[in-house]
GUROZA-128509 format. One record per residue (C-alpha): z, x, y. Coordinates in Angstrom, 3 decimals, always signed. Each point is the difference from the previous one (the first is absolute). Layout:
% residues N
       pz       px       py
        Z        X        Y
...
END
This chain:
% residues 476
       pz       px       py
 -166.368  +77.410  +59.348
   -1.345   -3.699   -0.264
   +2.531   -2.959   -0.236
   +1.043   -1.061   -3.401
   -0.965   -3.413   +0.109
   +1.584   -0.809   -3.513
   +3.572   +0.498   -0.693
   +0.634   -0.236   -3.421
   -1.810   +2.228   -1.526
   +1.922   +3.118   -1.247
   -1.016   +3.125   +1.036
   -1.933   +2.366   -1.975
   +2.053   +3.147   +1.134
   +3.241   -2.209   -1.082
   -1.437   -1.116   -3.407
   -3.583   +0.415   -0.722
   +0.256   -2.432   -3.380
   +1.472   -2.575   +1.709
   -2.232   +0.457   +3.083
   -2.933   -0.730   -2.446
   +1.984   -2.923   -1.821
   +0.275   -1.724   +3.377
   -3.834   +0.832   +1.180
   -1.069   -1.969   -3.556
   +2.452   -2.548   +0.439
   +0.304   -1.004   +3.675
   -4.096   +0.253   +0.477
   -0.144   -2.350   -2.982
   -2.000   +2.108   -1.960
   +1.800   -0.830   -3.340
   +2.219   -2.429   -1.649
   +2.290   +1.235   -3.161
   -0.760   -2.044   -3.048
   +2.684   -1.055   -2.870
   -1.772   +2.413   -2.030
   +1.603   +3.399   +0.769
   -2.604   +2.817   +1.075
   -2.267   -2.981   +1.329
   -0.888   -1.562   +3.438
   -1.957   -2.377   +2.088
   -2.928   +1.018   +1.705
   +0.181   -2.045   +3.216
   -2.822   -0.844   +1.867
   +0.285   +3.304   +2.493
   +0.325   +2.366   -2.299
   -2.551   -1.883   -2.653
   -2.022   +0.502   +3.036
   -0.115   +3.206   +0.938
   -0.733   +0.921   -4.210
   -2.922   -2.495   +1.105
   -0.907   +1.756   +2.214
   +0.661   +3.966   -2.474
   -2.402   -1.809   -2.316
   -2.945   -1.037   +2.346
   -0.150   +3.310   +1.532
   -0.329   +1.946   -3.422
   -1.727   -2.689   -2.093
   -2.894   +0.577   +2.617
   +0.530   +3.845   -0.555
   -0.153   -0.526   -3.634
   -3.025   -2.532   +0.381
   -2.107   +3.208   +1.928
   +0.410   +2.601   -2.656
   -1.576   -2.538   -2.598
   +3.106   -1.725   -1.799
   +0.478   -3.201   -0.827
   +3.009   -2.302   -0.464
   +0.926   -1.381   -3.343
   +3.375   -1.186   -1.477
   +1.836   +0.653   -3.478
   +2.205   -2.195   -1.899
   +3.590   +0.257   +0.555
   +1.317   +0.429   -3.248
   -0.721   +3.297   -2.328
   +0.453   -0.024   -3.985
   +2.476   +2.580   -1.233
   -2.825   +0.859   -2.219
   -2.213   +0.970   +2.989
   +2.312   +1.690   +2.109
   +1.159   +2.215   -2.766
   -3.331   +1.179   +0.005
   +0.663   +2.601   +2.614
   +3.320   +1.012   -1.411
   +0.295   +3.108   +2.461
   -0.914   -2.210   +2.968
   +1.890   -2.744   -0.572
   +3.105   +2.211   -0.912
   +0.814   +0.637   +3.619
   +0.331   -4.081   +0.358
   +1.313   -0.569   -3.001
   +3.906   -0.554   +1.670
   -1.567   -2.010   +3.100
   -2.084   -2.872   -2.673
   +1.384   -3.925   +0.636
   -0.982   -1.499   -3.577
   -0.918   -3.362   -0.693
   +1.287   -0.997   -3.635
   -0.283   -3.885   +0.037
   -2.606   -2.339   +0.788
   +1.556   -3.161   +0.912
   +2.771   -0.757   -2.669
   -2.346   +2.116   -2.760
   +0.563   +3.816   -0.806
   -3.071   +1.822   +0.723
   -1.271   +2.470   -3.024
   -0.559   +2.662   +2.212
   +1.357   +0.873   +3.079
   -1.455   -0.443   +3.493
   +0.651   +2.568   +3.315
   -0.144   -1.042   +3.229
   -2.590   +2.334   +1.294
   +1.311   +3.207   +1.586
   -3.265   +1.067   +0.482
   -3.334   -0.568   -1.166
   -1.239   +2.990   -1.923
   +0.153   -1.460   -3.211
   -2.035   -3.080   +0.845
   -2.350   +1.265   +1.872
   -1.058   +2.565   -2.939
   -0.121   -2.476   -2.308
   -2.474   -2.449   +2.017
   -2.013   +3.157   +1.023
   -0.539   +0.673   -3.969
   -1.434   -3.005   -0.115
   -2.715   +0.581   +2.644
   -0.660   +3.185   +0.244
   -2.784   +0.928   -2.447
   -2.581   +2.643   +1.986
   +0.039   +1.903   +2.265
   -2.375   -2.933   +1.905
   +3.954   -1.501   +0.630
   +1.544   +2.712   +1.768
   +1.544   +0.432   +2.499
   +2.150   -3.125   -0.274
   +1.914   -0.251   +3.428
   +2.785   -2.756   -0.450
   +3.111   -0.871   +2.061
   +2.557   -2.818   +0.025
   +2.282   -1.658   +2.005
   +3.271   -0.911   -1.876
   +3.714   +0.081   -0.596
   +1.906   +2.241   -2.294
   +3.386   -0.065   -1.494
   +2.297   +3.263   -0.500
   +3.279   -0.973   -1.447
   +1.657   +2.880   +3.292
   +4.057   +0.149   -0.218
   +0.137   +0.958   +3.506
   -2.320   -2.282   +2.555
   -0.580   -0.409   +3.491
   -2.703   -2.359   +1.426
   -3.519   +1.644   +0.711
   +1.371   +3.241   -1.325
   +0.567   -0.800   -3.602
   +0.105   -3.215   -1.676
   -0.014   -1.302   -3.217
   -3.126   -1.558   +0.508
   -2.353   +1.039   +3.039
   -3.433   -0.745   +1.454
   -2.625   +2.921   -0.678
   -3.366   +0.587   -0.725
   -0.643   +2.392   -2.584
   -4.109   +1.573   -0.144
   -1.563   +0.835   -3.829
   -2.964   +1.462   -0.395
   -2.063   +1.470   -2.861
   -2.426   +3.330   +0.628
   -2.558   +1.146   -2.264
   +0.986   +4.114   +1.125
   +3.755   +1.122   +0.629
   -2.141   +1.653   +3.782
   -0.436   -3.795   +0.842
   +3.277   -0.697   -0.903
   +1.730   +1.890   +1.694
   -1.943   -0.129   +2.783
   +0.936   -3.911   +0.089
   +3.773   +1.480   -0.019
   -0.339   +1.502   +2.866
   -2.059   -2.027   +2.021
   +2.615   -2.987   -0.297
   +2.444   +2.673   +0.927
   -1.664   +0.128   +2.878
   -0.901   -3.323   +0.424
   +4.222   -0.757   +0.258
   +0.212   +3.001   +1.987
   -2.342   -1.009   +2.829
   +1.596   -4.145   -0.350
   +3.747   +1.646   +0.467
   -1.017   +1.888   +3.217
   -2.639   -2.116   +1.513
   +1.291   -3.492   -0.235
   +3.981   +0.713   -1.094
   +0.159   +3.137   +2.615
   +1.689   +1.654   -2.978
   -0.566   +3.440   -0.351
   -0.029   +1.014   -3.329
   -0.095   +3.486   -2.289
   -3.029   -0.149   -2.884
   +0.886   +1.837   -2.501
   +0.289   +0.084   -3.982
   +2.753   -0.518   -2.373
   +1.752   +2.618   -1.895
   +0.138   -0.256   -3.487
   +3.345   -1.501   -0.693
   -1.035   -2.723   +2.612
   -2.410   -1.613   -1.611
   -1.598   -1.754   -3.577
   -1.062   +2.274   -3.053
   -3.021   +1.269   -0.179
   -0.556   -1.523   +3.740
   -1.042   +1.645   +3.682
   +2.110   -1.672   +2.553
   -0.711   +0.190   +3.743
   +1.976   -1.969   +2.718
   +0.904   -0.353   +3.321
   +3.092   +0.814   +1.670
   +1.440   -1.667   +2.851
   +3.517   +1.174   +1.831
   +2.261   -2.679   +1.118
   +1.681   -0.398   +3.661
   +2.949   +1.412   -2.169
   -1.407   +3.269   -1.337
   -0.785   -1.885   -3.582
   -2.732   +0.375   -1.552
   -2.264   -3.047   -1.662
   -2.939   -0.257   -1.845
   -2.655   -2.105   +1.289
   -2.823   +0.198   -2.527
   -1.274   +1.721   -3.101
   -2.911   +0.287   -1.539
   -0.314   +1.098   -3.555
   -2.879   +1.725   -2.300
   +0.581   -0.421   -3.650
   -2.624   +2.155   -1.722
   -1.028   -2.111   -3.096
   +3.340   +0.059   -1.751
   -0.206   -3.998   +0.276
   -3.165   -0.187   -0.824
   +0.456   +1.531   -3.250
   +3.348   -1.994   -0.328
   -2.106   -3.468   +0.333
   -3.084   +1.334   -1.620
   -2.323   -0.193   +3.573
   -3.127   +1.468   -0.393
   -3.766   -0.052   +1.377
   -2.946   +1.373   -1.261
   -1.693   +2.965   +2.479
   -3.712   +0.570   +1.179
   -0.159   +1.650   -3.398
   +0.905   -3.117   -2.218
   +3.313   +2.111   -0.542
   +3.337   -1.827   +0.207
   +2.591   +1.520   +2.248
   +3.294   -1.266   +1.314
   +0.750   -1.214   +3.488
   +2.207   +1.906   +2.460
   +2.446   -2.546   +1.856
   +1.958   -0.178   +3.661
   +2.866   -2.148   +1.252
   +1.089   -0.637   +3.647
   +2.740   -2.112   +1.928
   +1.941   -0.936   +2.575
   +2.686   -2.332   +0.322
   +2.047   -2.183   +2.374
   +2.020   +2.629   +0.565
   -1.931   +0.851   +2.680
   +1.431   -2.537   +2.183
   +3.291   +1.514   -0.481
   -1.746   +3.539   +0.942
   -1.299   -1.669   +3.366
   +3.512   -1.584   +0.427
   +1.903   +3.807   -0.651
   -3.005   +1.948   +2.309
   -0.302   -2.177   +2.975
   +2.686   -2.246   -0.163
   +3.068   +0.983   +2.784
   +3.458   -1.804   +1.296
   -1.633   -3.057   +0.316
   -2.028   -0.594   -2.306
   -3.949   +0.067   -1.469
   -2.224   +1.790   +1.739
   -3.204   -0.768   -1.615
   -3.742   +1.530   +0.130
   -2.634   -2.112   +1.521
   -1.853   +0.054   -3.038
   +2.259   -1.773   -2.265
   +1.913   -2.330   +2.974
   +0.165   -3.437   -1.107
   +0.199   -0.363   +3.675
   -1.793   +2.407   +2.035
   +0.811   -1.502   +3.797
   +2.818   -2.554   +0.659
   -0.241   -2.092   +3.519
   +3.272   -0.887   +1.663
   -0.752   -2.909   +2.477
   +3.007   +0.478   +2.609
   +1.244   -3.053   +1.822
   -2.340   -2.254   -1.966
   +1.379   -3.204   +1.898
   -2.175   +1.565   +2.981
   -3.464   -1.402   +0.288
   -2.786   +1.659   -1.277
   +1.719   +2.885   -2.133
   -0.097   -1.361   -3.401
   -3.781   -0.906   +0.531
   -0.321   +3.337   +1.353
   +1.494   +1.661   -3.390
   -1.669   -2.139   -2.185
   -3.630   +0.962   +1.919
   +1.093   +3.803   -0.517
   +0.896   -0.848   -3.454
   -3.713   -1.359   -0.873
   -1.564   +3.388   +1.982
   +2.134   +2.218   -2.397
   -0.853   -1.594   -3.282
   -3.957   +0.076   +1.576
   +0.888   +3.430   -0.125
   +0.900   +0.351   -3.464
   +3.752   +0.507   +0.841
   +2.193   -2.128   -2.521
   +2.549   -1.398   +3.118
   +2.528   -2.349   +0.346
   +0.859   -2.093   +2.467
   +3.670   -0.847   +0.067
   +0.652   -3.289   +1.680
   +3.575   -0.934   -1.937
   +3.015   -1.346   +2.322
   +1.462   +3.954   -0.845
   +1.051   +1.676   +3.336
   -2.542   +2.681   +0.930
   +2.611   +2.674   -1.056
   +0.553   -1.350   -3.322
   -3.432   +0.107   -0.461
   -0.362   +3.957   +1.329
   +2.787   +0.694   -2.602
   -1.571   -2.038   -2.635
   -3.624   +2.054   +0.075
   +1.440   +3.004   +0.999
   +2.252   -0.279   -3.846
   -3.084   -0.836   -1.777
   -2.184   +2.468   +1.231
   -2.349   -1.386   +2.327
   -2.173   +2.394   +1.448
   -0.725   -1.212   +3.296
   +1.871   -2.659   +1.899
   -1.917   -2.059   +2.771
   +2.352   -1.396   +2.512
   -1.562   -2.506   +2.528
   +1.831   -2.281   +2.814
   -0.833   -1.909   +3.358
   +0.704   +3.377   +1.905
   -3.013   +1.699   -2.330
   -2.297   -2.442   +0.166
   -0.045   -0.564   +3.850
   -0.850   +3.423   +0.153
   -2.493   +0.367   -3.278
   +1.960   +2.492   -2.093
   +1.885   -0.317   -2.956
   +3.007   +2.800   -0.892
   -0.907   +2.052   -3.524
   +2.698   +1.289   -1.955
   -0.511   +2.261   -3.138
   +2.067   +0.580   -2.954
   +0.144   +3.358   -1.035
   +0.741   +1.454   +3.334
   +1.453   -3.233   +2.099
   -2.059   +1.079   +2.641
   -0.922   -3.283   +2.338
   -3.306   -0.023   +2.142
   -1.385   -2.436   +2.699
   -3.551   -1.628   -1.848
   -2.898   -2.008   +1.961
   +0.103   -2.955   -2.210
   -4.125   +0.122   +0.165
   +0.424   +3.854   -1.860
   +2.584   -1.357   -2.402
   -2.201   -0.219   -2.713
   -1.544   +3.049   +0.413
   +3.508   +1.931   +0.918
   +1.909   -1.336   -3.058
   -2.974   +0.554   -2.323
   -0.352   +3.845   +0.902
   +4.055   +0.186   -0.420
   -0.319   -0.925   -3.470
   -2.003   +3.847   -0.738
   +2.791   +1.472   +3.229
   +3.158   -2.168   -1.949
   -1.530   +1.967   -3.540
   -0.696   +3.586   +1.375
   +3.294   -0.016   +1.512
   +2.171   -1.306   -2.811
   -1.873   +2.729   -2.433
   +1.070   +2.782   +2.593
   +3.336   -0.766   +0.226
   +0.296   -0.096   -4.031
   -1.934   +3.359   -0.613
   +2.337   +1.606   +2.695
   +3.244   -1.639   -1.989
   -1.554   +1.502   -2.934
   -0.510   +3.295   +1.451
   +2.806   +0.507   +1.360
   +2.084   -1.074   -3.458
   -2.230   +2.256   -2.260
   +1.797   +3.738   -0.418
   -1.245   +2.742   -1.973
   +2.040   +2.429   -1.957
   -0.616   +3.261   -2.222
   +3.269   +0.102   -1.290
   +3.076   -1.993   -1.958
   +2.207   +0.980   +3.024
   -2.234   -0.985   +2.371
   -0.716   -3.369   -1.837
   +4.197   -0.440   -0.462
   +0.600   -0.081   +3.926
   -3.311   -2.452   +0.208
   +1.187   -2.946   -2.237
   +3.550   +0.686   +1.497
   -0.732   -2.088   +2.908
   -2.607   -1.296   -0.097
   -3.201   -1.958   -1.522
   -4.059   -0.063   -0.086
   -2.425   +2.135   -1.750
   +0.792   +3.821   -0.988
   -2.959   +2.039   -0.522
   +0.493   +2.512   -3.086
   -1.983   +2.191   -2.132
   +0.248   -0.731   -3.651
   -0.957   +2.228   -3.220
   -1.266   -3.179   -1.874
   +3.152   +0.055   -2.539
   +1.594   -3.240   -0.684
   +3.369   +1.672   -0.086
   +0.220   +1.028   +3.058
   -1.124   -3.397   +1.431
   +2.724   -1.029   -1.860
   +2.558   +2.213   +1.094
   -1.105   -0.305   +3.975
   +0.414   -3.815   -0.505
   +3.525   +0.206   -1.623
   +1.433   +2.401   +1.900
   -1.527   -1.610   +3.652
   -0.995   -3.461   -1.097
   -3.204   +0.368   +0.979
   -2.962   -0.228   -2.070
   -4.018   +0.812   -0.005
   -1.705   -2.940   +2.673
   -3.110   +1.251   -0.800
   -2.335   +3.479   -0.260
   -2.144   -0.783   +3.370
   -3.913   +0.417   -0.287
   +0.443   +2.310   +3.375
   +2.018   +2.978   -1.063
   +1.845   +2.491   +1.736
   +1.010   +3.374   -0.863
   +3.637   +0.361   +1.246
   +1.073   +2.452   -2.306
   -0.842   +1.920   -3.738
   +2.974   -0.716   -1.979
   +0.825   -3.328   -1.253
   +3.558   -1.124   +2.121
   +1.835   -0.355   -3.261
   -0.825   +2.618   -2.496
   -1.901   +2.607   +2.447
   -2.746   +0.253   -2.147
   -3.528   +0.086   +1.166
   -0.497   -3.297   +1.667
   -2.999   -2.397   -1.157
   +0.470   -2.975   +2.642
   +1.215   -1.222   +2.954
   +1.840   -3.181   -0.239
   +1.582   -2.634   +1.724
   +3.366   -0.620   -0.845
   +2.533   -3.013   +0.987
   +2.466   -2.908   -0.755
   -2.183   -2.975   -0.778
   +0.284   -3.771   -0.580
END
């Protein structure tokens, strides 16, 4: 086992909520605010969302969307327009009453989500069929009034960006569902080294009249957390807002609609996947700092110049480095990048440079290696894909080994006894018994996955005939 190199961190196996409090806090990811249920983005945690958002914006950018921004304020008036929508919000809604020192006629909500504004601008443009598709995304902040917060993981107001588009067929529609699905999907695993389960909603998890899919990730705890979903509406807005084109045949028809996000909550995801005793671990991908050089013995001639010349050849590379050249003792500084995640240290002294190598030390394993210092570049910039393919294995076999499978209520009892992750279960399709499974075991549905198995025929509560498999689990 490698050397914990920071000592005040608690340990997840002691207290996994106060293992993630002190990961947030003592990697400076977030400050708490006077405002209860809000915090501080500091600059490494602002960074790595920077980094969420540049990744996916270019995603979004390739399957033909565009950016554009709402207001921040919704009219009562408007928002009431989608009664059955809004109704799931309706306790969540911060509402602004006063402007300045004057009472305002009507009511103002923060937005907790765009819907409402969106179909109200898209009834102004949308005319023929000549406009569709529209393809729009933003880049916001939204505010849920939450009773029960904890930073990246749910906040009373949070970073997201939140995808509405208009269709002229419910086929393209829903097509556009599922191809952001999958657009999160491949994001989560390629450049988070999340494995994730796509899958669809059930019915009691999600908005009237709505088809929910979403991703499911499973925490380094065995709880589960949902890590993207993408909505198709039919044209129940669309006849709410009055949104309607005219067709190749001069006949007017209403739009079919989609919505899609993710949130900052997936830094906490990254944090509860990779994260161990001391600290981050982060994916290359989203790294605010993807290689840190330690100059050792800097007073010696020659070594800073020699870190700061490897320094330039990694940025050449396209490697976002740092050099750190602070008065910190070397170990303060291996402590210091090991907490925040670094994925691969650089350590270079007098010794290293007489004989051209460097030493190479990488996060998610700890394993060191002896580098030529003229196949640095080359060495640290192939460890970024190694760093990634080996982070995503070690997840997916956490995963595996946490995910059970049970036909029966006895043999789902002596599961959640003692322990946690995903329980595979066949399921009639009757809210009831997803009801009763998640009072009597405290789990609930995670998701009905795309790939399904057949484990058994009879549903594991009621023993009828058995219409899915599904995914069940403790969530946050």
């Amino acid at each position: 086992m490698a050397e914990k190199l920071v000592k005040d961190i608690t340990s997840m196996d002691e207290d996994f909520a106060k293992w993630y409090t002190d990961i947030v806090l003592k990697a400076e990811l977030v400050d708490y605010s006077s405002v209860k249920g809000c915090v501080v983005f500091r600059p490494y945690s602002y960074a790595i969302w920077e980094n969420i958002q540049k990744d996916l914006d270019a995603r979004f950018k390739a399957t033909g969307h565009e950016n554009v921004y709402m207001p921040m304020f919704i009219s009562e008036s408007l928002l009431q327009k989608e009664k059955d929508h809004v109704e799931g919000f309706a306790p969540e809604v911060a509402w602004v009453t006063h402007g300045g020192s004057e009472q305002l006629q009507e009511r103002l909500c923060v937005r907790p989500t765009s819907e409402t504004l969106f179909c109200e601008h898209y009834s102004h443009i949308i005319h023929s069929h000549r406009d569709l598709p529209k393809l729009y995304n933003q880049w916001c902040s939204v505010v849920r009034w939450e009773k029960t917060t904890r930073p990246f993981l749910r906040s009373r107001e949070f970073l997201w960006q939140e995808g509405h588009t208009a269709h002229a067929t419910a086929e393209e529609a829903i097509a556009e569902t599922e191809r952001m699905l999958n657009v999160y999907a491949d994001f989560c695993e390629e450049s988070l080294a999340m494995p994730v389960v796509r899958g669809r909603k059930t019915e009691s998890d999600k908005f009237a009249g709505a088809e929910a899919y979403c991703i499911e990730a499973l925490m380094h705890d065995g709880v589960a957390l949902q890590a993207g979903t993408s909505h198709y509406f039919g044209d129940g807005f669309a006849r709410a807002f009055g949104i309607q084109y005219t067709d190749k045949n001069n006949t007017l028809q209403y739009v079919h609609q989609t919505s899609w996000g993710v949130t900052t909550r997936l830094i906490g995801a990254v944090i509860m996947v990779h994260g161990d005793d001391n600290g981050l671990v982060l994916p290359p991908a989203i790294a605010p700092i993807q290689a840190v050089i330690i100059p050792i013995a800097m007073h010696k001639p020659g070594v800073t110049e020699k870190a700061q010349e490897l320094e330039a050849a990694l940025k050449a590379a396209g490697i976002r480095v740092k050099c750190d050249l602070s008065e910190q003792s070397p170990g303060w500084k291996f402590s210091e990048y090991e907490m925040r995640g670094v994925p691969v240290r650089i350590e270079v002294g007098p010794r290293d440079i007489e004989n051209g190598t460097c030493v190479v030390a990488c996060r998610d394993n700890g394993e060191k290696t002896t580098v030529a210092l003229d196949e640095l570049a080359n060495v640290v910039s192939d460890l970024m894909t190694t760093v990634r393919d080996r982070m995503y294995e070690k997840a997916l076999a956490r995963r595996n080994a946490m995910t059970y499978t049970a036909t029966t209520q006895e043999e789902l009892a002596e599961i959640v006894k003692d322990k946690q992750g995903f329980v595979k279960m066949m399921w009639c399709g009757d809210e009831a018994c997803e009801d009763e499974i998640k009072e009597k075991y405290g789990v609930g549905t995670r998701c009905i996955p795309f790939e399904q198995e057949h484990i058994s025929d009879k549903c594991v509560c009621c023993g009828k005939p058995a219409k899915h498999l599904v995914y069940w689990g403790k969530a946050y």
